[in-house]
Steps between C-alpha positions, in 0.01 A plus 500: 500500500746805581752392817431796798842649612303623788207397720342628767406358843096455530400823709250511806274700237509214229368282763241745613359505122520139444327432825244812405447313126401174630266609744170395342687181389647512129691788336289692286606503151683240280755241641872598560758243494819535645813328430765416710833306498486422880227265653270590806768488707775713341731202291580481203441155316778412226413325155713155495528222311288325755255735505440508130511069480164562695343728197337350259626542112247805414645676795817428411498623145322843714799526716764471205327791325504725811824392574614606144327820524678641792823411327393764250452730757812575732338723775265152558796215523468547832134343512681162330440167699252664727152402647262751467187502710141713423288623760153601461458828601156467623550205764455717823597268761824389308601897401440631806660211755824447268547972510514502880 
C-alpha cells in the first residue's frame, strides 16, 4: 500500500468505458478490487476503542499486526486508526451509481 500524493477526479471518459465494459453485464476478465478509506458516501470511518470492543480476538490480533506494520513504514502512519472499505469492481449498478 503506497499513500497517492495526487489523485485525479473520475473523467467523463472513465465513465464512458466503465459504462462501455459492463454492457453485456460482467467485466470481462478477472475481478478488480478496489480499496478505499472513504465509504459510499465520501466519509471516512475512524478505528476506536469502541469499534475494535466489537471485533472478535482473531481480528484483533489482525489489526495489531497491521497496525505495527505501518509503524515500520512512515509514508503509511497516516493510514493508522482508519476504516478501510473494498469494493468489487465488477458490481455495475453500485460502480456506476456511486461515479456520477
Amino acid at each position: 500500500m503506497v499513500p497517492m500524493p495526487i489523485v485525479r477526479l473520475v473523467l467523463k471518459g472513465d465513465i464512458t468505458k466503465l459504462e462501455a465494459d459492463f454492457f453485456n453485464s460482467y467485466r470481462d476478465g478477472d475481478r478488480v478490487f478496489y480499496m478505499s478509506a472513504t465509504d459510499s458516501k465520501g466519509n471516512f470511518q475512524f478505528v476506536d476503542d469502541e469499534v475494535r470492543a466489537s471485533w472478535s480476538p482473531n481480528w484483533a490480533q489482525a489489526n495489531a499486526v497491521f497496525e505495527t506494520q505501518l509503524d515500520d513504514d512512515l509514508s503509511l502512519t497516516s493510514y493508522k486508526n482508519n476504516m478501510f472499505f473494498i469494493w468489487d469492481g465488477n458490481h455495475k449498478f453500485f460502480c456506476l451509481e456511486n461515479l456520477y
